[in-house]
MIRO-937814 format. One record per residue (C-alpha): residue number from 0; x, y, z. Coordinates in Angstrom, 1 decimal. Example, Ala and Ser with C-alpha at 12.3 -4.5 7.8 and 13.67 -1.06 7.14 Angstrom:
! residues 2
0,12.3,-4.5,7.8
1,13.7,-1.1,7.1
! end
This chain:
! residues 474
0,126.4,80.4,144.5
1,125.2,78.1,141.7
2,127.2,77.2,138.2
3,126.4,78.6,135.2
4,124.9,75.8,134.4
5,122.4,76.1,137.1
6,122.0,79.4,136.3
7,120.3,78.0,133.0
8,118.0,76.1,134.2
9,116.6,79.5,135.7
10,113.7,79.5,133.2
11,110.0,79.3,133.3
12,108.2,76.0,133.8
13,107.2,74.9,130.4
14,103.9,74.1,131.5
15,102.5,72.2,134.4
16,102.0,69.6,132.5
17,105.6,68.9,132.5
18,106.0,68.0,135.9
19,106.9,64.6,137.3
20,107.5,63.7,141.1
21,111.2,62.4,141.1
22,112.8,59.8,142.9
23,115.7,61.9,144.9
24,119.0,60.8,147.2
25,120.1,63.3,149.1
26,123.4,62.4,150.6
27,125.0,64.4,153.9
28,127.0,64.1,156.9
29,125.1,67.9,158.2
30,121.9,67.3,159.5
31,120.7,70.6,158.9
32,121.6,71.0,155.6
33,120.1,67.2,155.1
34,117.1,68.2,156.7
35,116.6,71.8,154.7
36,116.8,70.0,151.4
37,114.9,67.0,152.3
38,111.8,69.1,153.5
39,112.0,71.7,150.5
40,112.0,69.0,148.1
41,109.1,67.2,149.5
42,107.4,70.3,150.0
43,107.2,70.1,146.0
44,106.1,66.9,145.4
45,109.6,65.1,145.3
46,109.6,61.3,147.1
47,112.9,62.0,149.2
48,115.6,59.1,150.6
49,118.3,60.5,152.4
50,121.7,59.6,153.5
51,124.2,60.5,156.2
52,127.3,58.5,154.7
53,128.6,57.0,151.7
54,128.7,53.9,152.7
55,125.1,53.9,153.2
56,124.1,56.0,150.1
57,126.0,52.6,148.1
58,124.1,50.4,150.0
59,120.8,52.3,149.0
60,122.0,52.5,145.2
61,122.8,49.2,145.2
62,119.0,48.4,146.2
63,117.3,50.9,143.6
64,117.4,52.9,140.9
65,116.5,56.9,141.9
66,115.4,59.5,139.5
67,118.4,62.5,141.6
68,121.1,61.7,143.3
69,122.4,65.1,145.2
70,125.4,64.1,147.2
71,127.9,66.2,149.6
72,132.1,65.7,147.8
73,133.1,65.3,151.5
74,131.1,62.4,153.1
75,132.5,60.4,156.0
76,133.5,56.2,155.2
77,133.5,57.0,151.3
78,133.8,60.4,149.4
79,131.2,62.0,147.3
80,133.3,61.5,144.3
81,133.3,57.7,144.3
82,129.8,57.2,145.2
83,129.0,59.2,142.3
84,131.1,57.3,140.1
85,129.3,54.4,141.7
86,126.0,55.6,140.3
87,127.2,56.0,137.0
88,128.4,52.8,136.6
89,125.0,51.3,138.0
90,122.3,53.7,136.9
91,123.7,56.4,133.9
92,120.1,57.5,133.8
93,120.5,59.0,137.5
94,121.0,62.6,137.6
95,123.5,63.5,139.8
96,124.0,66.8,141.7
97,127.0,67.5,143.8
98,127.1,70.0,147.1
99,130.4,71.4,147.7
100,132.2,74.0,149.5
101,134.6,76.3,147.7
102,137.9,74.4,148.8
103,136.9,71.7,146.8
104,135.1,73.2,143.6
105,137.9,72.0,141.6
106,136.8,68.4,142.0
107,133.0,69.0,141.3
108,133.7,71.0,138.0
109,136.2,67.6,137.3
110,133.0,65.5,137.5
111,130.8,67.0,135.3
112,133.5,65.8,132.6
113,132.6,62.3,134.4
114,128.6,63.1,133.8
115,127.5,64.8,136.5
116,124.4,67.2,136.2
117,126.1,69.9,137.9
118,127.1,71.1,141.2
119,126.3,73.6,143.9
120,128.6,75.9,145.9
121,127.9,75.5,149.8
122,125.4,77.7,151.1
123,122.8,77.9,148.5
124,118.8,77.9,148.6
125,117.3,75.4,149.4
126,113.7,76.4,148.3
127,115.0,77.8,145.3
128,117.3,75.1,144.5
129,114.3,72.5,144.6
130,111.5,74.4,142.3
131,114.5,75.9,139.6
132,117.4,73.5,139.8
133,115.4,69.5,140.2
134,112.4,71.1,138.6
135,114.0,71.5,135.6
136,114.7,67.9,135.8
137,111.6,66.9,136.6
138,110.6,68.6,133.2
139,113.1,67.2,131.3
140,112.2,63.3,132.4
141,108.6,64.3,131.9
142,109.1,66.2,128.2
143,111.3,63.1,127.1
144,108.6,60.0,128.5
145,105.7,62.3,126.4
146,107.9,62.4,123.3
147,108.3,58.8,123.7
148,104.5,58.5,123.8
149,104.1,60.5,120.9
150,106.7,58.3,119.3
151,105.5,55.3,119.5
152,101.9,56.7,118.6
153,103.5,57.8,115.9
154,105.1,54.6,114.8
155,101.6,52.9,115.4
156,99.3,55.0,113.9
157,97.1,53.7,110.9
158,98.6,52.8,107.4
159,98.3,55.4,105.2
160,96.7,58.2,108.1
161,98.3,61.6,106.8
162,97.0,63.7,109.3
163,98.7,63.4,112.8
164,96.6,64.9,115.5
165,94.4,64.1,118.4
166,93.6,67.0,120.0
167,89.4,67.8,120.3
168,90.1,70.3,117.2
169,91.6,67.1,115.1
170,89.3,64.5,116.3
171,86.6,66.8,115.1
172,88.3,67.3,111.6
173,89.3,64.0,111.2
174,85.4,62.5,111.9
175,84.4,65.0,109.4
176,86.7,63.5,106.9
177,85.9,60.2,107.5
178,81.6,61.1,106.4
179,82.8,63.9,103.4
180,85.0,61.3,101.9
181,82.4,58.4,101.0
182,80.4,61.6,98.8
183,81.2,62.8,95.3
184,79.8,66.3,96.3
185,82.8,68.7,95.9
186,84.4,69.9,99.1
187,85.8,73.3,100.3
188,88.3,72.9,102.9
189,89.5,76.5,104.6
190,92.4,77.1,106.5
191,95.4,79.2,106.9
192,99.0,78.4,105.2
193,101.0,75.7,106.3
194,97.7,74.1,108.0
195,98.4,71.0,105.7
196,94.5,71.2,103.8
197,96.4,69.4,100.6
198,96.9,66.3,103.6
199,93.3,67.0,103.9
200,92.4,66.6,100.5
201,94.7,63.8,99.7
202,93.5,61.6,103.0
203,89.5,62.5,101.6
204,90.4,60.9,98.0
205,92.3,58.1,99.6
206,89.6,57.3,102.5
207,87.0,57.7,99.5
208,85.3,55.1,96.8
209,87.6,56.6,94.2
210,91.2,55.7,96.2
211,92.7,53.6,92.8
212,91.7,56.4,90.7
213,93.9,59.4,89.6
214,94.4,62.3,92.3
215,95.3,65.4,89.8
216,96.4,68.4,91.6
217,96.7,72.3,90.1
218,98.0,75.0,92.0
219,96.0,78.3,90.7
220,98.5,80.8,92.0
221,100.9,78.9,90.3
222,100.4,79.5,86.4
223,99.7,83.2,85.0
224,96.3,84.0,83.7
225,97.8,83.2,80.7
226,98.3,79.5,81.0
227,95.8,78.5,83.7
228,92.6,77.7,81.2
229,95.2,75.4,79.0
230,96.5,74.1,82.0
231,92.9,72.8,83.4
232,91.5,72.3,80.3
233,94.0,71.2,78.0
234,95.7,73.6,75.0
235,97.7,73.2,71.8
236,101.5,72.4,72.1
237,103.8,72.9,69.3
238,105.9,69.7,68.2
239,107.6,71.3,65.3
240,107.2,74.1,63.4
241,104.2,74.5,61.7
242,102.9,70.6,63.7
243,100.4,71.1,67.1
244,98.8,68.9,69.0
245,96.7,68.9,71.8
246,98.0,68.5,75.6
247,95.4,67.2,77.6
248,93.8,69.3,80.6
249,93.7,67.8,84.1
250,89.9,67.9,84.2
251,90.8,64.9,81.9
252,93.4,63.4,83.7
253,91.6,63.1,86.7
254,88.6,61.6,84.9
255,87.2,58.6,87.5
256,89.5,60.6,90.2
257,89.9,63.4,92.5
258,90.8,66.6,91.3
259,92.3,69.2,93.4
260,92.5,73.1,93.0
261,95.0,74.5,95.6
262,94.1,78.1,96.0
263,91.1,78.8,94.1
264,90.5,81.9,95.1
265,93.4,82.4,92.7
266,91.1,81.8,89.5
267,90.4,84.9,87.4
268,87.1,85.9,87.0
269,86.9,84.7,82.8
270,87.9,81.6,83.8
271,85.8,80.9,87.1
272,83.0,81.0,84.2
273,84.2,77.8,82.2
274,85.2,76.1,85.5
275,81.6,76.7,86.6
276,80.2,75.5,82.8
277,82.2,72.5,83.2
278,81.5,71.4,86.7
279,77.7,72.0,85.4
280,77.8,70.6,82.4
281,80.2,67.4,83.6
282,82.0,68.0,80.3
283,85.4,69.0,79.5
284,87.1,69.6,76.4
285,89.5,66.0,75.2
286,92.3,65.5,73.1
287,91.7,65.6,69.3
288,87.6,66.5,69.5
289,86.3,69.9,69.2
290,83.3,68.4,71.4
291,83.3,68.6,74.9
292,83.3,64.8,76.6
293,82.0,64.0,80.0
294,84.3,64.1,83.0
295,83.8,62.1,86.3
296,85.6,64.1,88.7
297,85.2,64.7,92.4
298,86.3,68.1,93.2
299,88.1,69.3,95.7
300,89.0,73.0,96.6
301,91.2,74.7,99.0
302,91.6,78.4,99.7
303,93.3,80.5,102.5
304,91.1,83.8,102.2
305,87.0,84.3,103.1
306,85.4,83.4,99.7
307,82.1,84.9,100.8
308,84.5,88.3,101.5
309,85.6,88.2,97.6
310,81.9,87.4,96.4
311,80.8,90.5,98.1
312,84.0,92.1,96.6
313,83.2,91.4,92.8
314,86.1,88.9,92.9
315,84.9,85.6,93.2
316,81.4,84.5,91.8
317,78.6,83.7,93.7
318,77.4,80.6,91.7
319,80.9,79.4,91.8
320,81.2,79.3,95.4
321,78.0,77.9,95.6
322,78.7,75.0,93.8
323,82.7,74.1,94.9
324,81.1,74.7,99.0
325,78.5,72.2,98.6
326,80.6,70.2,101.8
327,83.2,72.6,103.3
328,86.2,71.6,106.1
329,87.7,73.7,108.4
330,91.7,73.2,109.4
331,92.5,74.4,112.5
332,95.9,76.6,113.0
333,98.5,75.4,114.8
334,97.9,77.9,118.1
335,94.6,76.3,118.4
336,95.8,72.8,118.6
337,98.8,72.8,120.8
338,98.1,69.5,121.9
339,99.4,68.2,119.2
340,102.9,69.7,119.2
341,104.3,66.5,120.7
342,103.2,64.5,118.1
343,104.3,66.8,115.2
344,107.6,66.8,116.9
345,107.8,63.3,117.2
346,107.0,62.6,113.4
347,109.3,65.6,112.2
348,111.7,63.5,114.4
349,111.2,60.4,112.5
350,111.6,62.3,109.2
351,114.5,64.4,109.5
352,116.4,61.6,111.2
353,115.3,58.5,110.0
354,117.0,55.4,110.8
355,118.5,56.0,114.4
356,117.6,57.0,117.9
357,116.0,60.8,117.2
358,117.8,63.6,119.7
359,115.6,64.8,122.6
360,114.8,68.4,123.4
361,115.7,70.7,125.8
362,112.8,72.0,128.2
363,113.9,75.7,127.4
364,113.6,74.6,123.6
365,110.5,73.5,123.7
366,109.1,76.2,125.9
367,110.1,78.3,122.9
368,108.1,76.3,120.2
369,105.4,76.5,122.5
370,105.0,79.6,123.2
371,105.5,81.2,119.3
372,102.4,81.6,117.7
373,103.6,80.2,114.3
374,102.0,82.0,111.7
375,103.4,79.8,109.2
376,101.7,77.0,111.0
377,102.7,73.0,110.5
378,104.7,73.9,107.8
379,106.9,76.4,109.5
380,106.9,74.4,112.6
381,108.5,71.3,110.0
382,110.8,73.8,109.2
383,111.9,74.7,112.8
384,112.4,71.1,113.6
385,114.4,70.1,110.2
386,116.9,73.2,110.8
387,117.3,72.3,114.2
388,117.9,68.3,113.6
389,120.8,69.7,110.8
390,122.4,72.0,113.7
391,122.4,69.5,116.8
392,123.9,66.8,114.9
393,122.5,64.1,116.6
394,123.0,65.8,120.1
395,120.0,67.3,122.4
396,118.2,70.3,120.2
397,118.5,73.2,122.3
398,117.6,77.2,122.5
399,120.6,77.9,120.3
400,119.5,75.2,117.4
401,115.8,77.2,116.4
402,115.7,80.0,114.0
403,116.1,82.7,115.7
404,112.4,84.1,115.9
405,111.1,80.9,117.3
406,114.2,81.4,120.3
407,113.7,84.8,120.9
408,109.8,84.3,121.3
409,110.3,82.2,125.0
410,109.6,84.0,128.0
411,112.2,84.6,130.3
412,112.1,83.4,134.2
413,112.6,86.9,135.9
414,111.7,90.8,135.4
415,115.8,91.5,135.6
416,116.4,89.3,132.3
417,113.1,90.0,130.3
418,114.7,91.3,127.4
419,117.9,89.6,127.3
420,118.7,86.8,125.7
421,121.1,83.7,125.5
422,124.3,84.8,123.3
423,124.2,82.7,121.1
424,120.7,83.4,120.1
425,121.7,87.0,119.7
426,124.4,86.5,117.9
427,122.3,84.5,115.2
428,120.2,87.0,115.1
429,122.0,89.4,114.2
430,124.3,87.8,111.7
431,120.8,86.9,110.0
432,119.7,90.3,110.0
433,123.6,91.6,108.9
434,123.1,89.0,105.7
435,120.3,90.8,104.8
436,121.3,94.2,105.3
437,123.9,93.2,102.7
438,121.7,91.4,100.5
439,120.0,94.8,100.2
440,123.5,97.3,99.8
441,124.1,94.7,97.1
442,120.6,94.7,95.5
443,120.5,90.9,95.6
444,123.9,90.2,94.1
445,125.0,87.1,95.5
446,128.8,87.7,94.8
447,128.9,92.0,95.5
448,126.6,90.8,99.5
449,129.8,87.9,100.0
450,132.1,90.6,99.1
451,130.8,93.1,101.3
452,131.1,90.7,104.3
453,134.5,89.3,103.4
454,133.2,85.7,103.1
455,132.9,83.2,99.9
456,130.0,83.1,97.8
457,129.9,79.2,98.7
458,130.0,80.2,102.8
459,127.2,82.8,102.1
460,125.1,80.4,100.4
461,125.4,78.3,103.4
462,124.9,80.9,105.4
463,122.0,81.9,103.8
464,120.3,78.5,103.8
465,121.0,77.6,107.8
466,119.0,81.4,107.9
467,116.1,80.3,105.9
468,116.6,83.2,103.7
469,115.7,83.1,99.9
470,117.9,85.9,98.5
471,116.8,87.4,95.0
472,118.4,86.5,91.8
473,121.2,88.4,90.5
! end
């Protein structure tokens, strides 16, 4: 039978994609079982060397470096043990696999202390040992050389390039950019949350004619009606009582620049009017004048919802959107440019662990970020990767590491384990969904919900934060 590690690796193939033809050793005295693993791993695609001694898998180690080494614990003229100890003193990149029979189970576990991959228990399938067991090496060597790729991309991509992308979806945005930003015509760009269409609007203004000029930015879901119209177009501010003076409205901070309005679909109807007198006009009210002054501002607009859907609604004017659309962008979601998921990981990487060698990923970890359909898009997908980079500690980020949606999402191998899970995925889950059962018994009270479970307020805190939940104020 095979160790539980073994057992692991029984999940489905990333992708084909993620599939390399290995370099493989296989080392045994029994010509039959020599010959059964030599042909099943060439049937898939595996270069195989083999070996009926010890002695003469050294002398082949000593020549070249192999990708696998799978190698019997009892081999005539030198053991199994020391030839793999052999190969971790030469190669510590080889994999190494070790056959045993039960009597001598004790040594194999030993040498997975040592480094070894794992070991198999004497008879096992052969078939099924290639595709399961080396595949999942073979997508391991291939996941890590394509995050290597997309690191050094990465690291080489153009100075001050915000956007990381090249799949057809990007390429096409990006070319778009590159023509909208040498106009002043103001520019729509759609796209779901978390698609990063503030990167768009900042790389437009800094690929454009006004790149040393200001680039002012106001969220309009931000401010209540209340303060919106001062906030764009400047208001009175007391100094002291019975003393105003005028704060000055980012229409006229931007003057020369870009100005961008994050969600304008936000804007209330009143004040879409004087937005639209302004951007016709050109004028914008200053500080200490009752007279409008000109403005030079480039606009730029982004919005998440159908602004032709809220024209026909009443709730969004026509002439508005006519006049912030005149150029309009398009940001893809993140399910429709997988292709980039390599690079994105390879920059989060960077980020959230900047100055040393970046942990690799586990194939069963990144089958899971691949297969969840991220509604939060880049953003959540930063997210993912910043939590997991906090919880590995340096170390390989594995299944266990993700939140706990993004985990549960992969697909498991067989019909026998469809809906079960790895434990420790489980238990997160439901220790995130405890903390918010009582979040709610407490009705957000911080120190009644740490109560309730038994735990400090400061280990409930923490708790909450490695969850990603944002509990209510007391």
């Amino acid at each position: 039978m095979m160790s539980e590690r073994l057992a692991k690796s029984r999940t489905r193939s990333v992708s084909q994609r993620h599939s390399v033809a290995l370099d493989v050793l296989v080392v045994d005295d029994d010509e039959a079982s020599r010959l059964t693993l030599s042909f099943a791993l060439t049937d898939t695609g595996h270069k195989v060397t083999e070996a009926t001694d010890g002695e003469e898998a050294i002398a082949l180690i000593s020549e070249r470096i192999f990708d696998v080494a799978i190698l019997d614990v009892r081999l005539p003229k030198v053991d199994g043990l020391t030839v793999f100890r052999r190969i971790r003193s030469k190669s510590p990149s080889t994999s190494v696999i070790l056959m045993t029979a039960f009597a001598a189970v004790a040594d194999a576990v030993a040498s997975l202390r040592e480094g070894a991959y794992d070991y198999v228990t004497k008879p096992f399938d052969a078939e099924e040992f290639s595709l399961r067991v080396i595949g999942h090496i073979a997508e391991h060597r291939a996941l890590r050389q394509e995050l290597e790729e997309a690191r050094k991309l990465v690291a080489s991509r153009e100075a001050g390039s915000l956007i990381i992308g090249h799949s057809p979806a990007m390429v096409q945005l990006l070319e778009r950019i590159n023509t909208v930003a040498q106009s002043d015509a103001p520019v729509l760009i759609r796209g779901e949350t978390g698609t990063g269409k503030d990167l768009v609007a900042h790389t437009i203004h800094a690929r454009g004619p006004r790149k040393n000029a200001p680039f002012v930015t106001v969220n309009c879901s931000a401010f209540p009606e209340s303060l919106i119209e001062g906030e764009l177009l400047g208001h009175e501010v007391g100094v002291v009582p019975g003393a105003h003076r005028k704060r000055e409205g980012r229409f006229n901070a931007a003057h020369g620049g870009t100005l961008l309005l994050e969600e304008i679909d936000a804007l209330p109807l009143a004040l879409q009017a004087k937005l639209l007198r302004v951007l016709e006009s050109g004028a914008a009210p200053s500080l200490g004048s009752h007279t409008p002054e000109p403005v030079n501002v480039r606009l730029v607009s982004t919005t998440g919802r159908d602004l032709k859907d809220l024209v026909s609604q009443g709730k969004f004017r026509d002439d508005l959107y006519l006049h912030v659309s005149v150029l309009d962008l398009d940001v893809p979601p993140l399910r429709e440019r997988r292709a980039d998921m390599p690079l994105l990981l390879a920059h989060f990487l960077r980020r959230y662990y900047p100055g040393r060698v970046p942990p690799g990923i586990a194939p069963r970890a990144w089958s899971a970020l691949m297969e969840y359909p991220f509604p939060g898009n880049v953003r959540e997908f930063a997210h993912a990767i910043e939590r997991a980079v906090v919880l590995a500690h340096g170390s390989e980020i594995d299944l266990e590491h993700l939140p706990a949606d993004i985990a549960g999402a992969s697909t498991p191998a067989s019909p026998t384990d469809a809906n079960f899970r790895p434990l420790a995925v489980a238990a997160k889950e439901f220790e995130r969904q405890y903390l918010m059962r009582a979040l709610e018994l407490a009705k957000g009270g911080k120190g009644h919900a740490a109560d309730l479970l038994g735990i400090s307020r400061e280990n409930l805190w923490e708790k909450l934060r490695l969850h990603g939940i944002t509990p209510p104020d007391d």
